[in-house]
Structure formats: C-alpha cells, structure tokens
C-alpha positions in Angstrom: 107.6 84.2 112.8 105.3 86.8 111.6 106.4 88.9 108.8 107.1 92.4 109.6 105.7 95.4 108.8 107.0 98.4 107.4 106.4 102.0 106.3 108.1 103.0 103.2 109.5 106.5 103.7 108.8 107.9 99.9 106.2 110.3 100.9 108.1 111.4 104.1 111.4 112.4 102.7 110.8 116.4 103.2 111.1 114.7 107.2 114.2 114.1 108.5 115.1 111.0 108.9 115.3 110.4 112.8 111.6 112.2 112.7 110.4 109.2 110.4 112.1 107.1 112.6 110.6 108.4 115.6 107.1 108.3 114.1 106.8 105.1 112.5 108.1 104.0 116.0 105.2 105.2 117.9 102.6 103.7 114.9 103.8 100.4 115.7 105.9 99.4 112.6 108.3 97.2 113.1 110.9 98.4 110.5 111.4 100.9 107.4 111.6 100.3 103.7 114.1 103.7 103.0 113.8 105.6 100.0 116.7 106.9 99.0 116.2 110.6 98.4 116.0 113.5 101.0 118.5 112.7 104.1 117.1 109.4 104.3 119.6 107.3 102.7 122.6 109.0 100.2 123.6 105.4 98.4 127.3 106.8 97.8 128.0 107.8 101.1 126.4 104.6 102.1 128.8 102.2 99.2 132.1 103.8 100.5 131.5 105.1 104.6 131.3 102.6 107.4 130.6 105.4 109.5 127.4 106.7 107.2 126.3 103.1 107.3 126.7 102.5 111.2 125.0 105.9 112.1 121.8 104.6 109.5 121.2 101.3 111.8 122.0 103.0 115.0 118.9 105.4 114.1 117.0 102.9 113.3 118.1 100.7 116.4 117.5 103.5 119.2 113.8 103.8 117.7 113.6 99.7 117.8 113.4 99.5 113.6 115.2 97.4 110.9 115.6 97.5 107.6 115.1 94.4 105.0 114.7 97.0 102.2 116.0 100.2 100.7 114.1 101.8 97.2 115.7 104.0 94.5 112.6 104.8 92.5 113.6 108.0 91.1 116.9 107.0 90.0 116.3 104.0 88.6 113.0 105.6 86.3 115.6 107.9 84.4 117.6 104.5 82.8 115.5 103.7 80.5 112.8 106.7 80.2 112.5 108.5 76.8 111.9 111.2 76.9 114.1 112.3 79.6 112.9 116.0 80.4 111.7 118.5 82.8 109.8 115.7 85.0 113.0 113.8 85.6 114.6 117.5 86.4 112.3 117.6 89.2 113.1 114.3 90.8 116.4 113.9 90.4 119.5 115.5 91.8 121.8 117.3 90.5 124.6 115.3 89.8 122.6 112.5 87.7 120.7 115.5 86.0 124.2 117.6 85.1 123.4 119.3 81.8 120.4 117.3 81.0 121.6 115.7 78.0 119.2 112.2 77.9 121.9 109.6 77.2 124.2 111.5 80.1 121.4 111.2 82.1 120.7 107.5 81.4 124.4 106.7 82.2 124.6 108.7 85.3 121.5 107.1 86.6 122.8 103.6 85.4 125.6 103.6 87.4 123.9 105.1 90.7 121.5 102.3 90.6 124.9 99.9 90.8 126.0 102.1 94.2 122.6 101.4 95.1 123.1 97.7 95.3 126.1 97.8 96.9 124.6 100.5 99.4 122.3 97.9 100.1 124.5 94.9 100.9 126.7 97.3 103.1 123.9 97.5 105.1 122.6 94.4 105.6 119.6 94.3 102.9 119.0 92.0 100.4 116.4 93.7 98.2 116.6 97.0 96.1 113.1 97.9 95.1 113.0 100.3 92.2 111.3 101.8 89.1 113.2 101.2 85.5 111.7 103.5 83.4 110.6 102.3 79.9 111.6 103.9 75.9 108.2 102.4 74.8 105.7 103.5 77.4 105.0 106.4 75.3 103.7 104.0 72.5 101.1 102.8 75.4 98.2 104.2 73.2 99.5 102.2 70.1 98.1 105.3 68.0 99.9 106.7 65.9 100.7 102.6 65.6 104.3 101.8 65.6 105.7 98.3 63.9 106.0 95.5 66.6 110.1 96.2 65.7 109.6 99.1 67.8 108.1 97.6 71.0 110.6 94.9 70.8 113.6 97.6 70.6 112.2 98.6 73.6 112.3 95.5 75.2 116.1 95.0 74.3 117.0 98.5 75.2 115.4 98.1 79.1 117.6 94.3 78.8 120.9 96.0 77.5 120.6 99.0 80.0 119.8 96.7 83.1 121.6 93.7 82.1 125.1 95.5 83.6 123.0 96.9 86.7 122.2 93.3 87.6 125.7 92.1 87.2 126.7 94.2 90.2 123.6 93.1 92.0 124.8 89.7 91.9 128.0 90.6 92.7 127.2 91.8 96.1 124.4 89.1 97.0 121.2 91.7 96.5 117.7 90.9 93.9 116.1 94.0 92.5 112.3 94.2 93.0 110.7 96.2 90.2 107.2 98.1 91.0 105.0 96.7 88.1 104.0 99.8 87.3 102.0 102.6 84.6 105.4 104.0 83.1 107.8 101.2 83.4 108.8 98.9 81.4 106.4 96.1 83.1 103.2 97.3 83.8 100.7 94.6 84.0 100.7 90.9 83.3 101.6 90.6 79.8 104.5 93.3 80.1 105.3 91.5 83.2 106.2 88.4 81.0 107.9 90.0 78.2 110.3 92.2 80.8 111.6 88.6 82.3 111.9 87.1 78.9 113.8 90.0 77.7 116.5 89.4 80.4 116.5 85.5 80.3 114.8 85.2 83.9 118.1 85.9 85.8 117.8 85.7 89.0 118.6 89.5 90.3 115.8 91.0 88.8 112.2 89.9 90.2 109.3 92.3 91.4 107.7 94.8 94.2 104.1 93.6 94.0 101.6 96.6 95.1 98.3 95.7 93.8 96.6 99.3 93.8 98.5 99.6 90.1 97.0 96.7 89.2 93.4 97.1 90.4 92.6 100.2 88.3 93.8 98.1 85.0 91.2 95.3 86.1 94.3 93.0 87.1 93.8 90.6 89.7 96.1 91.1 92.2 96.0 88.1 93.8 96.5 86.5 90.4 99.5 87.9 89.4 100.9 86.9 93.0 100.2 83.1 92.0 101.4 83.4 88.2 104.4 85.3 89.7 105.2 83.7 92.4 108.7 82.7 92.2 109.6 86.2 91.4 107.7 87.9 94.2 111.1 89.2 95.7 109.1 92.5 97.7 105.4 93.8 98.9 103.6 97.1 99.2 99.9 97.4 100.2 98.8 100.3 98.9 95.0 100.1 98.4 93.0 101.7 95.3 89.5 103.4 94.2 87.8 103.1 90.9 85.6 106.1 90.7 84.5 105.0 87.1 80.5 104.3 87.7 79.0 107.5 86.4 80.0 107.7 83.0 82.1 110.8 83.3 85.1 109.2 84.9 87.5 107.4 82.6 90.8 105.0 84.0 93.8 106.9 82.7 92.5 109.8 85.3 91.9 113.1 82.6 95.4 114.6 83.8 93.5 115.5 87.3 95.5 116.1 90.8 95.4 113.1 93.0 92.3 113.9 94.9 90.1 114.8 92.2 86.9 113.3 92.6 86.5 113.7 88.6 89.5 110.9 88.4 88.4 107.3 87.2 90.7 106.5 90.2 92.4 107.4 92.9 95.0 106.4 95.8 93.1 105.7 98.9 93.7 104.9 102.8 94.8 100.8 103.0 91.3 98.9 103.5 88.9 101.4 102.0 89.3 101.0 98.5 88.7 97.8 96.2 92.0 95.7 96.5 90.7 92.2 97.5 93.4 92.0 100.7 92.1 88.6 102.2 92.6 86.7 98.8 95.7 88.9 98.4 97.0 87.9 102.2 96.1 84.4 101.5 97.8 84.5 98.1 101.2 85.1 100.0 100.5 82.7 102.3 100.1 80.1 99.4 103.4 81.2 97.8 105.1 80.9 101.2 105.8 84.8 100.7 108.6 85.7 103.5 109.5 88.8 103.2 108.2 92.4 105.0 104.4 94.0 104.4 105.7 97.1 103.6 103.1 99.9 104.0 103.2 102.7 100.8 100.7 105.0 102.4 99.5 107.5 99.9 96.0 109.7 100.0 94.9 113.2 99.0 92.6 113.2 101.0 93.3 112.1 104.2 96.3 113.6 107.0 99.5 111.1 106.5 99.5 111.7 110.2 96.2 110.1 110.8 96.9 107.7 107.7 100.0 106.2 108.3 98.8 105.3 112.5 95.5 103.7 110.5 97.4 102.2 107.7 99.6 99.5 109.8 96.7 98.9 112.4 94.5 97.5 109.6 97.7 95.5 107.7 98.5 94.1 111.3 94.9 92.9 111.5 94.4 91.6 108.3 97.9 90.5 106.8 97.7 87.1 108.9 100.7 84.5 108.1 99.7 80.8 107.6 98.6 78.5 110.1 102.0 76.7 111.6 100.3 73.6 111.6 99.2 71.7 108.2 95.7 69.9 107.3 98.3 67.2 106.8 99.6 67.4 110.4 96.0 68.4 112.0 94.5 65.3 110.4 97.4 62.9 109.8 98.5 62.2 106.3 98.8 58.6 104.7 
C-alpha cells in the first residue's frame, strides 16, 4: 500500500479547522498531521470528551482525511527551554504560561505534553511529534566555554523532565517523534546520539526526520535516516536553500526574516532547494519506513495557496514506495 501523504497544519492554524480540511482535500492529500494550537486540536478536550474526539474524525471523514499523527511543538519546546521568556509568551497559551515563572512553566507544559499522548491514543494515533526544548542550546557557541559537567547536566535535565512524559506515552500505546532540530535538545547527529543515550533508548521516544534542518548544518539526510533507522518513528519533507556562495552569507542566518535573501539559508518550496529527495526516498524504502510523508510546507516567498497544491504534487511524484517484488523473487534466489 502506498504510504500516505499528509499536510501538517502548523502554518495553517490562524484557518479553521474544517477550512484546512476542505483545502488539503481539494490538493489531493490523503490525510492531516494536526498541530495542536488554534481550533485544530485542544488535547484536553480531546483526553477527557468523546464527543470532541468524534466531531475531530467526522471532519476529517466528510472531507475523505485521516489522521496517523497529531504534533505539540509549542508545548513540548517550553519543558526543557532555559530561558523561558517573552518568545515562549508568544507561543503558548495562557494556561501553561500563567505568571510566567520558568519552573511553573516547565511543569505546566510537562504535564500537557502527557494529555497530549493520551489525546492521541483517544483518537486513534499512534505518534506524537513534538519539539523538547533544550537547557544547553544556549551553550551552542561553546564561547564563553562551559565545563563538559554542564553539557552533561543538560543532558540529564532533558532525561529527568521527559523520562515521566514517556511513562504515560507507554501507558496509552503512543511513541513520541522528536523534530531533530536547531534549539532542541537533539539537533544533529552527534546530539542525536547523546539524547537516546541519555534516556537508555526506551522505546517511546524516537524521531520526526525533516531533512531541511539538517541540510543547512551539512548533514546528510539520507545518512541519518540509515544510522537512525530503527528510531525513524515520523517524516516531514520540508526542502532547504543554502544561499552561502558569495561570501556575505553566513549559516546561522544574521538574525534576518525568513525571506531574506541576505540569509545563508532559507525555507523553500519541496523540490527546489538542495535536499537530495531520491536518495532520501530510497533511504526509507531501505529502512522499510511505513509510516505517512507528511508535507511541512513553509516559504516566504511563495503563496501557501499555490505552495501547498505544488508541494504534494511533487512528493506524490517523487516519494515512490519500493518495488513489491524482490531481486530475489525477480531472479530466483538459491
């Protein structure tokens, strides 16, 4: 069976929900990956009222959609971030903000990332994917240098602080897929490996692989699909541009807009920037990858309208599942 495709509604929550709905419908998606923020998915109402939850799928079943996967980014950024402050003010509402006192905060958003899981299983999903913030990422630099104590605090602060959140996640039979991810806790491939020692390797906690994070940082994104491969629990195609050739441009982007053509980088239409998606595609055919090819679709510089339509055209023409038949079974094995 061919492995869906979905739009993840991030960048459409200031749309209702049935509007998303009725859109993604028309593009040709087969399904949603919900964000839960705007009206688009309220994970307490969704833990605790069968109602909530059977008025969610019959949205999604009148415009033909499903749902493998719901995403609490913004919550799940604030469990571990230090600083907490004005940007997590912004993104988050108002009852995990309350006075704004950091540890409050972390708590708060703790425990919503539990409800989130059992949100999830309530309706039928199996995968949470999710940012979880990071106490070290502010060391990134390593200037002023800080001891290696203090990167490995870090580590076992993101362990204690998750290590509950995945207890409920097993409780309820749903894996949390982390966006590797500038900010979090794992980043790239190193960080990658230290987060999933620093919680033993349990089972709950595996990744969201989108490889326009990792194409910037000169990561191979079809590498890390291969070295990861038993933890690849999620995927979002989000494609990227290096704008780094004329000397001016530097990676971490010069605290300029999305857009800015003065970035090292930018965020750019799927299959017009420099992700690698046929060794990518064939990477998650090699891993046996079965989950949804969920669309993140994210550019300054192009309409989402326009986007969006483009954006699962190309994946639906590129993202090809493996052949059903084997060399073995084409050619006979001994």
């Amino acid at each position: 069976m061919a492995r869906p495709i979905t739009l993840f509604t991030g960048q459409w929550a200031d749309l209702p929900f049935e509007e998303v709905c009725r859109l993604a419908a028309s593009w040709g998606y087969d399904g949603l990956e919900i964000a839960c923020w705007g009206d688009h998915l309220d994970v307490r109402r969704a833990a605790a009222d069968d109602d909530y939850v059977k008025e969610k799928l019959a949205t999604l079943q009148r415009h033909g959609l499903k749902v493998w996967a719901i995403s609490n980014h913004l919550t799940g950024q604030a469990v571990c971030d230090d600083p907490i402050d004005l940007r997590h003010q912004d993104m988050l509402p108002s009852r995990i903000w309350g006075d704004g006192e950091p540890e409050g905060v972390r708590t708060r958003a703790a425990e919503e990332m539990k409800l989130t899981a059992r949100a999830a299983a309530r309706l039928g999903v199996s995968t949470v994917v999710g940012f979880t913030g990071s106490s070290i990422w502010k060391y990134v630099a390593m200037f002023p240098p800080v001891p290696a104590s203090v990167i490995e605090d870090g580590y076992a602060d993101f362990a204690a602080r998750w290590n509950p959140i995945l207890d409920v996640f097993d409780e309820v039979g749903v894996r949390f897929a982390h966006e590797v991810h500038p900010s979090e806790i794992a980043y790239d491939h190193w960080t990658t490996e230290r987060t999933l020692e620093a919680i033993g390797h349990r089972p709950a906690f595996g990744l969201n692989w989108d490889p326009s994070h990792m194409v910037w940082q000169d990561i191979d994104p079809a590498a890390f699909l291969w070295d990861f491969r038993d933890r690849i629990y999620h995927v979002d195609c989000k494609d990227t541009r290096r704008r780094t050739g004329n000397g001016r441009n530097g990676r971490l982007g010069s605290h300029l807009p999305w857009g800015d053509p003065r970035r090292g980088w930018d965020f750019v239409s799927t299959g017009h920037g420099d992700v690698p998606w046929e060794d990518c595609f064939r990477t998650l055919n090699s891993i046996d990858y079965q989950g949804p090819i969920s669309v993140e679709w994210e550019d300054a510089g192009m309409d989402r309208l326009t986007g969006a339509a483009e954006a699962v055209r190309f994946v639906r023409a590129n993202a090809f599942d493996p052949p059903e038949s084997s060399f073995d079974s084409a050619f006979g094995s001994e």
